[in-house]
C-alpha positions in Angstrom: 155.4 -62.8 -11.3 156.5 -65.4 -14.2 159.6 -64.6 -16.1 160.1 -65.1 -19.6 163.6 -66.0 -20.5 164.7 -67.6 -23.5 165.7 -71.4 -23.3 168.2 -73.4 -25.2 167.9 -73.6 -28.8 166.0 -70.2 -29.2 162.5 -71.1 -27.5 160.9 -69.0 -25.1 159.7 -70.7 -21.8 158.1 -69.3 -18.6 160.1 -69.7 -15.2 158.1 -69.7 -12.3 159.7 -68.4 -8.5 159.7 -71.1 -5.7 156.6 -71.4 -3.9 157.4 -71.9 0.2 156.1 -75.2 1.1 152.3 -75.1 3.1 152.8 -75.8 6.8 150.9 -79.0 7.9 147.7 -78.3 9.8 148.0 -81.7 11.1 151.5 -81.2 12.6 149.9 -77.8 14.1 146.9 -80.0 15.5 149.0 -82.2 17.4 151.5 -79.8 19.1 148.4 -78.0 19.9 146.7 -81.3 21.6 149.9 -82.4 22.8 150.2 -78.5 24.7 146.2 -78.9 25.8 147.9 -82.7 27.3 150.3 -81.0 29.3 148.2 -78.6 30.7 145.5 -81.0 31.6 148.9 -83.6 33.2 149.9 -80.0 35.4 146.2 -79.6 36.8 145.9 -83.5 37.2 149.4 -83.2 39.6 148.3 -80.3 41.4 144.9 -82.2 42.7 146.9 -85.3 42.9 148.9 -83.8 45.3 146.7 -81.4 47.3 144.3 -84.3 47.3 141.0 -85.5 45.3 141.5 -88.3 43.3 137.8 -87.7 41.9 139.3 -84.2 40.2 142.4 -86.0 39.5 141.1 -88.8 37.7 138.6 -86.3 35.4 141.8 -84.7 34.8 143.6 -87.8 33.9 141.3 -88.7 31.5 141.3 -85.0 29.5 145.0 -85.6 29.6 145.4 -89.0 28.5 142.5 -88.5 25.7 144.2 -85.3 24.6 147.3 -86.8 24.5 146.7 -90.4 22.4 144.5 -88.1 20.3 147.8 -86.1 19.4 150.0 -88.6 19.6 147.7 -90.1 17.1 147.7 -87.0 14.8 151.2 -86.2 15.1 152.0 -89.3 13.6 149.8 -89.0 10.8 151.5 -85.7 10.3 154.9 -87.3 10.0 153.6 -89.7 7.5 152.1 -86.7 5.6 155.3 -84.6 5.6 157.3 -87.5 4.5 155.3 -88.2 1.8 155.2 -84.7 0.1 157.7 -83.9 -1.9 158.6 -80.7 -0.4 154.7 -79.3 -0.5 154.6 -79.6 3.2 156.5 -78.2 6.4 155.8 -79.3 9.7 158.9 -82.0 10.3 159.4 -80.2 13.7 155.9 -79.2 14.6 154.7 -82.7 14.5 157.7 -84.2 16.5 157.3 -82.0 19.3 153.9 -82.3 19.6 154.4 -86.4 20.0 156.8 -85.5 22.6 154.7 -83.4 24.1 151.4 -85.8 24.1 153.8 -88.5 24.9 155.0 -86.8 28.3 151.5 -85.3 29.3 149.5 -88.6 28.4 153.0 -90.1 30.9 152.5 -87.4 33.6 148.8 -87.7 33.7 149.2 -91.6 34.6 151.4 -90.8 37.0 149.3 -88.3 38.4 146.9 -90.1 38.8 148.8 -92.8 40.4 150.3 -90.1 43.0 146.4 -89.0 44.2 146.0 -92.9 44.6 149.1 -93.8 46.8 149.5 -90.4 48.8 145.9 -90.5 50.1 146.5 -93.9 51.5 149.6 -92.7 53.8 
């Protein structure tokens, strides 16, 4: 509800409370992809080191496409914070999900490199 207080020299102006700031859907997007990156690195591993490089590699792929992808996003979301004045929240959410696409898009690699070298010991 507005309030209507009296301002200086007599007038009457209408005060509005503080609106929270909207959290970013972007900045959600990418800790999401950045999660679904992580998850596809963990499966990736575990074939990489029971064996299959076949699974591994369809694995690696999910993981590295779901992790550029919110890499890519959580960027954007950064910019988009930044540039509000305040409208948006999401700092946090779109930093951890670049960490978190930057490490499964990382682990996946590896991964993928493990089901490569191990197989040929």
């Amino acid at each position: 509800m507005a309030a209507v207080t009296p301002g200086p020299g007599g007038d009457f102006m209408l005060g509005y409370p503080s609106i929270r700031p909207i959290r970013s859907g972007m900045a959600v997007g990418s800790l999401v992809a950045g999660v679904a990156s992580l998850l596809a690195a963990l499966v990736a591993c575990g074939f990489g080191l029971v064996g299959g490089p076949e699974v591994t590699g369809a694995f690696t792929l999910l993981g590295c496409l779901a992790g550029a992808g919110g890499g890519a996003v959580g960027f954007l979301a950064l910019r988009q914070v930044s540039r509000s004045t305040g409208e948006l929240a999401g700092r946090g959410l779109a930093l951890s999900g670049l960490i978190c696409s930057g490490v499964g898009f990382a682990w996946a690699v590896a991964s993928l490199g493990l089901a490569i070298v191990l197989p040929a010991t």
